[in-house]
Each structure stands twice: as C-alpha cells, then as structure tokens.
N, C-alpha and C positions, 0 to 999 in steps of 0.2 A: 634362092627363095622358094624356087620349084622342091627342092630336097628338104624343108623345113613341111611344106604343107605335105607333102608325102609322108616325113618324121609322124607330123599331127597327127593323122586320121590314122597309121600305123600302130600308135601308140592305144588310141580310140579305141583301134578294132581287138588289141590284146588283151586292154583289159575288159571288153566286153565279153570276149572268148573265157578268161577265169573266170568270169562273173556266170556264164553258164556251167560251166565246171562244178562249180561252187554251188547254185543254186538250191540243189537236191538238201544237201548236208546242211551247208551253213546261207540259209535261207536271208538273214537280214546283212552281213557281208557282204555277200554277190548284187544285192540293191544295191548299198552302198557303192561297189565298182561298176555297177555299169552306169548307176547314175552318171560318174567320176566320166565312166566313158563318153558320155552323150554330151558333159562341159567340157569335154577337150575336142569336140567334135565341132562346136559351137564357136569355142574359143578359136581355134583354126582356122574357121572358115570367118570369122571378123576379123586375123589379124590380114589374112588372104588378101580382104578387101580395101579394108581403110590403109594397111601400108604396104602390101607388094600389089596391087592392084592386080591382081592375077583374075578375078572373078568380076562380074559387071555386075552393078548392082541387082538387076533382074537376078542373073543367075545365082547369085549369092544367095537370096531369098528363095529361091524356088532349091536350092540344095538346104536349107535351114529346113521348109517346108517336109523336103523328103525324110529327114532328118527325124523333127517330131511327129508323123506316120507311123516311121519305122519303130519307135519307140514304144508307139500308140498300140500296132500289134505285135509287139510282143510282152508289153503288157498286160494283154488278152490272154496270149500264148502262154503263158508263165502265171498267168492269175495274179500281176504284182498291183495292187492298186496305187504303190510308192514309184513306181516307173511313170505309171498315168499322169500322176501327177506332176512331176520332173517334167513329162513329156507339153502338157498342161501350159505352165510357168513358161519352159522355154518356146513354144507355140505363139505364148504372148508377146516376149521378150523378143521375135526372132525380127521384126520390122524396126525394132530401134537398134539390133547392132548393125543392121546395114542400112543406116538412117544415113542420110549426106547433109539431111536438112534443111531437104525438098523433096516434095512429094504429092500423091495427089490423097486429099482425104477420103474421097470415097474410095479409094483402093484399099486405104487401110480400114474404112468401117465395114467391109463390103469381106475383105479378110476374115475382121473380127466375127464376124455376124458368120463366117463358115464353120471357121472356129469354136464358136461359141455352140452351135449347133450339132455338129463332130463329135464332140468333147457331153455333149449332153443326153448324144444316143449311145455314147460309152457307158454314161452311167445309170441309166438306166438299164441298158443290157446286161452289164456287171452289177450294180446294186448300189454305185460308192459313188455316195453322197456328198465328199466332201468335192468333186471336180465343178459339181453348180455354184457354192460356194464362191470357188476360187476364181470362177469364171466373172462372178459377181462383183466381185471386188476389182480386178485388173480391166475390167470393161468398165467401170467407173472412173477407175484409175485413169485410165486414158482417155474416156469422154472428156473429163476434168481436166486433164492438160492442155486437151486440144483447146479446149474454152479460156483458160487462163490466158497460152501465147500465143493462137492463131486465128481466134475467133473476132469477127468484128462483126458488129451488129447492126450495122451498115448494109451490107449485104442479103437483100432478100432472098437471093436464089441459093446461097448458102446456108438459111436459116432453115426455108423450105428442103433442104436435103436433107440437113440434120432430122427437122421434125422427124424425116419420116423413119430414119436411120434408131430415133429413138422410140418410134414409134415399134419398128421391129424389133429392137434389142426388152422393150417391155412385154411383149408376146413372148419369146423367147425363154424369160426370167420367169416366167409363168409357168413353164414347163417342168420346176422344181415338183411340184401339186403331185405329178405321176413318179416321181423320185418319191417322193415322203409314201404315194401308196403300195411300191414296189419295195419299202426297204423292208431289211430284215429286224434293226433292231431300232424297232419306233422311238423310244425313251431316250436312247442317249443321241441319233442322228436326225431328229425329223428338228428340234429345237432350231438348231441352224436354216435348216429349209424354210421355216416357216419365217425365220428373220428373214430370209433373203425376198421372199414371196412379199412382204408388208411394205421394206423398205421399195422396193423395187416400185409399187402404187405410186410413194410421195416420190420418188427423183422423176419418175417420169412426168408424175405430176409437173413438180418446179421445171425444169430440162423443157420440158413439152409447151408450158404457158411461156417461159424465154425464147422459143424459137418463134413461137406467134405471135407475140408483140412486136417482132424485128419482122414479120412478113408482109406489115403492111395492108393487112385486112380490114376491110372494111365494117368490122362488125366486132365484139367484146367475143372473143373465143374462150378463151380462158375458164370461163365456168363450163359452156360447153365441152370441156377436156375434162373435168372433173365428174359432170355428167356422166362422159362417156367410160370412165375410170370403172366406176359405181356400177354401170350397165355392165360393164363385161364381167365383173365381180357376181353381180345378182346370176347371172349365168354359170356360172361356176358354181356359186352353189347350189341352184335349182339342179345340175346334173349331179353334182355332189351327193345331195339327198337323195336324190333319185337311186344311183349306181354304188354309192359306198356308203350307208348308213351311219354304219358302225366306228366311220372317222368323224366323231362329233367336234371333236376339239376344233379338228380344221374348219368344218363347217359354221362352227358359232367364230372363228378367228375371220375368216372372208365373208361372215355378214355383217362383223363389226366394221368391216373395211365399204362395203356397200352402206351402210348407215353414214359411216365418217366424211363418206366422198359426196351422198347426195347433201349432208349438211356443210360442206365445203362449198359447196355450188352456188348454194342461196346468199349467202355473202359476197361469192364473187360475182354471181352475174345480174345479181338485184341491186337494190336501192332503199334504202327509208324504211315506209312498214310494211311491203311488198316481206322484208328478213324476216320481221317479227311474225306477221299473219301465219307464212310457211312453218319456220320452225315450231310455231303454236302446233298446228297442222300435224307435222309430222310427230310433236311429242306426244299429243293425243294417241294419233295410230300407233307409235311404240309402245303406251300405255294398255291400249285395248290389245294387243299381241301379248306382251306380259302374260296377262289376265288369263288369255286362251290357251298358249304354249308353256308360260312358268320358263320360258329359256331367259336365264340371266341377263344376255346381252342385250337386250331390250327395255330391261329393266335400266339397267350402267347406262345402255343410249340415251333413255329418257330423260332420266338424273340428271347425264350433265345439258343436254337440252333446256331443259328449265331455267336452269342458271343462263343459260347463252339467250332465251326467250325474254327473264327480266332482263339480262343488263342492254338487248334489244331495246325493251319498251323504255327501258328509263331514258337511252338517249334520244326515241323517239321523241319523248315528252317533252326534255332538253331541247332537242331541234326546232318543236315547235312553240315552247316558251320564249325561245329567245329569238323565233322569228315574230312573232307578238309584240315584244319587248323594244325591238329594231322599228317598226313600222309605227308604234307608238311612238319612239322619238323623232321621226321623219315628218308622222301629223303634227308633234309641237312647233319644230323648227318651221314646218310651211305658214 
C-alpha cells in the first residue's frame, strides 16, 4: 500500500514537471496536465485514507490543505487563473474526501471562512473574477447541506454559531464590490459579481432570520436583520458615491437593495397600519427624491410601493370591517 501512495504522488509530480515544460509553447495543454496532476494528488491522498489507512484524518487534511496552496502559488507564478480555480474547487472539495462522517462544524465553517477569504485576496490581487463566484456557490452549497442533514433547530447554541458563521460569510460575499472595481473588463465580468453581491443580501437574509427564531430570543429579530441588511447597504453606497463615481450602475444596483430591505422590514417587524402608514411614508420620500435626482430607481422603488401601499390599506379596511362585522353579531346574540 506504501508503494501505490509513492506510485500516486510520483505520477503527480511527472506530470506536473511536463506540464512546466510545456507551459511556454503550449500554454492551455500544460493546464490541462497539471490540473490532471493536482487530481491524482487528491485522489491519492483519499484512497491513502479511507482504504489503506495510512494518513489520520487530521493529517490527511492538512496534506490536502498544503496541496491547494501549492497550487494557489503557482498559479500566481505562472499567471494561470485555470490552476486557481482547480486549486479553488479542490480547496472546497478537500473536507468531504476525508469526511469519516464526523466532525466538528465549526472547524469546517471556520475552514470555509479561511478559505473563502484566501481565495478572495487572490482575486483581487490577480483581477479573476470568476474565484468569488465560485466561492459563492460551493459555500452555499455546503451551508445547504449542513442544514438539510445535520441541522436541528432544537438547538440554541448551534443556531447562535451558525448566525454568526453566516453572519461572516455575508461580509465576506460583500467583498466582490472591490473585485468589480479592480476588474479589467467591466462588461463581460462585473454581471456575475453583482449577482453574487444581490443574491448574497437575500440568503443571508432567509439563513440569518432561521437561526433566530431557533435562538430563542426574546424579541421579533427578524425585521431587525433586514434593518440591519439595508444599513450596511446604505453604507456602501454613501462610500460608493463618495470614492467611485463613475461606477453608477453598482451604485443605483445597492440602493435598490437599501430600498428593498428597508421595505422588507415594515412588513416583518410591524403589524396592521403601523405597514400601510410607513410604506405611505417612504413612497412619498422616494417620490420627492425622484423629483430632485431624476435617478430611475426611485422612481421603480416608488411604483411598486404604491401598489404594496394599496393592497396594505385594502386589507387594513378588511380587517376592520370585519372586525365590525364580528362584534355586531356578538351584540345580537347577547
């Protein structure tokens, strides 16, 4: 078994060695092999584990770890952003092949969150936009899992780790903002960034109100997190304006996200016509902002404000019709 993981990593390091060779000349080739190299590096080091038990699982992962590092620089070294990425994937990938099927979660979110942060001063360094992305996705991926088979909502002190686990990974996700103003070609790569920036508001949103209802708090948080969504938003753009002008698009995209989230809030954390009053309230001030700035979003904010203001008041009206209605037939019957 000692002469097969020898074989492995053997094989690994040859074709890594062509894959430098090759670089120069035949540039997408030599990706191609050292990617090959870095999955038979992988692959090795999990047959090592789960069937000759050669490696513990600690060190199994901390040889994976060194693994996508080494990867990491030298796709710096080489300028390959196809390495990064491979390196990226398998980074993520490297705590489920030495999965036994126990484990402690915060080690694996606490991983992810290094990870995720690693991987995001690469791309900004380098310019390659697609590693936030990716990060986006397989950190979903895996919050998502965790929550389907290991999550129980039972558990306050579990819920309270998550929050705050998601609390970081939403900061984190936020740091696409300096990717979109460092890239090189805004048109075809910032599209992506700015999904991941949008979507990233609502999961934290949903993720963030499900770990506080399971904490047990004595108070309706939930709008309070939507609040606070809207807050850090409004900050974003006020530096926004301030220090990059001339990125308008992102700027009118993260105030529709501060409009969205404070009209989020009044619904969750009010009652009756406490909704209707506010969003009256704020469809006015989007209106008188219109007027003064002429920025479209304001406009769209308003629009559908209106609509969300009547069908407020109508069921206000409802509510109290037919609590009327009710108290009339309680006087007959008495």
């Amino acid at each position: 078994c000692s002469s097969d993981l020898v074989l492995g990593f053997l094989t690994g390091a040859v074709l890594l060695a062509v894959a430098e060779r090759l670089q120069k000349k035949y540039r997408t080739f030599s990706s191609l092999l050292a990617g090959g190299a870095f999955a038979v590096f992988y692959l090795t080091v999990a047959i090592a584990f789960h069937y000759y038990h050669i490696f513990s699982q600690t060190m199994a992962f901390i040889i994976l770890i060194g693994v996508t590092v080494f990867m990491s620089i030298l796709s710096v070294v080489y300028n390959r952003r196809e390495l990064a990425i491979i390196s990226l994937v398998g980074g993520f990938l490297a705590p489920f092949i030495v999965s036994s099927g126990e484990g402690s979660y915060l080690v694996l979110f606490t991983y992810v969150s290094i990870l995720n942060l690693g991987m995001f001063g690469l791309s900004i360094y380098k310019k390659w936009s697609e590693l936030p992305m990716i990060s986006f996705v397989f950190t979903c991926l895996i919050m998502g899992i965790f929550l389907l088979f290991n999550y129980t909502s039972s558990s306050t002190v579990i819920s309270n780790h998550l929050f705050w686990f998601a609390t970081l990974f939403y900061f984190i996700f936020l740091l696409p903002v300096f990717s979109i103003l460092r890239g090189e070609n805004m048109r075809t790569m910032s599209r992506g960034l700015v999904f991941v920036i949008i979507t990233n508001n609502f999961i934290y949103l949903l993720s963030g109100a499900l770990f506080l209802q399971n904490m047990g708090l004595s108070f309706k948080a939930s709008g309070l997190l939507s609040l606070f969504i809207a807050l850090v938003n409004l900050g974003l753009v006020l530096w926004l304006w301030k220090n990059r002008k001339e990125y308008k698009f992102l700027v009118h995209t993260t105030l529709g996200l501060v409009l969205t989230f404070v009209s989020i809030t009044v619904p969750i954390q009010l009652d009756g016509n406490y909704i209707t009053l506010l969003w009256a309230s704020e469809m006015v001030l989007l209106l008188w902002l219109y007027v003064k700035s002429k920025i479209r979003v304001y406009e769209y904010a308003a629009k559908v404000l209106v609509g969300l203001t009547f069908v407020s008041y109508l069921m206000d009206v409802y509510s109290v019709m037919f609590e009327h209605h009710s108290l009339d037939k309680i006087g007959k019957s008495t």
